[in-house]
Structure formats: C-alpha cells, structure tokens
C-alpha positions as CSV (number, residue, x, y, z in Angstrom):
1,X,-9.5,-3.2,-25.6
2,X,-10.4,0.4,-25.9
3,X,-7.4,2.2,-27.0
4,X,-6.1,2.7,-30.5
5,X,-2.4,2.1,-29.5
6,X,-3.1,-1.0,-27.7
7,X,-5.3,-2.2,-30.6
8,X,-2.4,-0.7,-33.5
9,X,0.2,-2.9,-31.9
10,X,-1.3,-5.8,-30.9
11,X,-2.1,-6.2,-34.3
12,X,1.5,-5.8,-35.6
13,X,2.3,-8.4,-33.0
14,X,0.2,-10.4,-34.5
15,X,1.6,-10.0,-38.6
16,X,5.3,-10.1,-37.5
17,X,5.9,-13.8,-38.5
18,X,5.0,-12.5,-41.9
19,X,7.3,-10.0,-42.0
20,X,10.4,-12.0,-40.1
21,X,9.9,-15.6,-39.8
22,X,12.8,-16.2,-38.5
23,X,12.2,-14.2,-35.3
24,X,11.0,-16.2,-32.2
25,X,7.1,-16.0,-31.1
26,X,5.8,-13.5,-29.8
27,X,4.1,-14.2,-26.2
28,X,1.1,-11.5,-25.4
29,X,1.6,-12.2,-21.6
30,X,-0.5,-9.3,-20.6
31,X,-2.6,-6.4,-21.4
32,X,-4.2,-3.2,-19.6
33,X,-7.2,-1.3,-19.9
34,X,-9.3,0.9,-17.8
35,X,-12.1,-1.6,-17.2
36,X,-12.2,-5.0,-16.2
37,X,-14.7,-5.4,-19.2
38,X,-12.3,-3.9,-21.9
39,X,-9.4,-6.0,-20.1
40,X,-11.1,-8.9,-20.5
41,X,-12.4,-8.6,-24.1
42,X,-9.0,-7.5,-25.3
43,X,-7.6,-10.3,-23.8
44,X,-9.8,-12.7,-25.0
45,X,-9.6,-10.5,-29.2
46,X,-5.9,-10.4,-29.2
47,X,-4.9,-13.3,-27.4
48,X,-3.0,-12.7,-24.7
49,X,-2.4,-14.9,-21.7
50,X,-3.7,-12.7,-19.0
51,X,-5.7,-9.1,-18.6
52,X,-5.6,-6.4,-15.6
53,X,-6.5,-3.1,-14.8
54,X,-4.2,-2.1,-12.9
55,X,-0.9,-1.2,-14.7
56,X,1.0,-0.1,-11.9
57,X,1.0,-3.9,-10.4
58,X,1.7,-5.3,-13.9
59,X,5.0,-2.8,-14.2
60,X,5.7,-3.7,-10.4
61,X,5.6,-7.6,-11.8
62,X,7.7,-6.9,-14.6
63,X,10.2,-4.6,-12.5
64,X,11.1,-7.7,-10.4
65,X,12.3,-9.9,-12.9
66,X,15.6,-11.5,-13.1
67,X,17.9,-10.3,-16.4
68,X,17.1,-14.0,-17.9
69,X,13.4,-13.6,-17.8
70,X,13.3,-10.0,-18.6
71,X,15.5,-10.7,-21.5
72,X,12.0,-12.9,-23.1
73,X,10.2,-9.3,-22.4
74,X,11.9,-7.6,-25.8
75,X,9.6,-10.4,-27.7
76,X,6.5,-9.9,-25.7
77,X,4.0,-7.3,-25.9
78,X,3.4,-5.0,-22.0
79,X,1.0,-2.7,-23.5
80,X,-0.2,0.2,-21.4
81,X,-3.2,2.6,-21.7
C-alpha cells in the first residue's frame, strides 16, 4: 500500500477491538492503490478481502448497494488514494 492515509487507517482498523470491544468486526472488504503491485501487497499486509486499482469502479460498486448492505459499510474500511 503506498499511501500514508491508507496505511494510518488501516492500522486503527486494525487496534479498534482494543479500544471498543464491544463494537462488531471490522471487514477490510477492499482497498486501492495506484498499482496493481501496491494493491496487491496492501491487500495481502492489511488483510483485506480484495484489492483494485481502479477506485472509480469500487465507488460505482459501493454506490449500488441496497440501505441494508450499505448500512455494514460504516464498519468496514473503503479506503481511497
């Protein structure tokens, strides 16, 4: 993953069950970079479920979701370069 934001809040993703245990899990459905390579790696570091490079399609994706399943969004991490 090469940017610092992406990186900074994946890893407070990551520490909130220590903070609020009571809060459901967080689900890192998907994150962006500007390279398939950095996508990938990122990915695979923070562990979320998917990777792309393209975060127009991904916001397109998340755009067409019903209220129910866009409702899980608030405790998952979209993160955009």
């Amino acid at each position: 993953m090469g940017g610092m934001m992406g990186r900074m809040h994946s890893l407070a993703y990551a520490t909130l069950p220590s903070f609020y245990p009571d809060l459901p899990a967080v689900r890192r459905q998907v994150v962006v970079d500007v390279t398939e390579d950095l996508a990938r790696r990122g990915a695979h570091q923070f562990g979320y479920d998917e990777w792309d490079v393209d975060w127009q399609a991904v916001v397109a994706i998340a755009e067409t979701l019903t209220t129910e399943e866009a409702s899980g969004l608030e405790h998952s991490a979209l993160l955009y370069r």
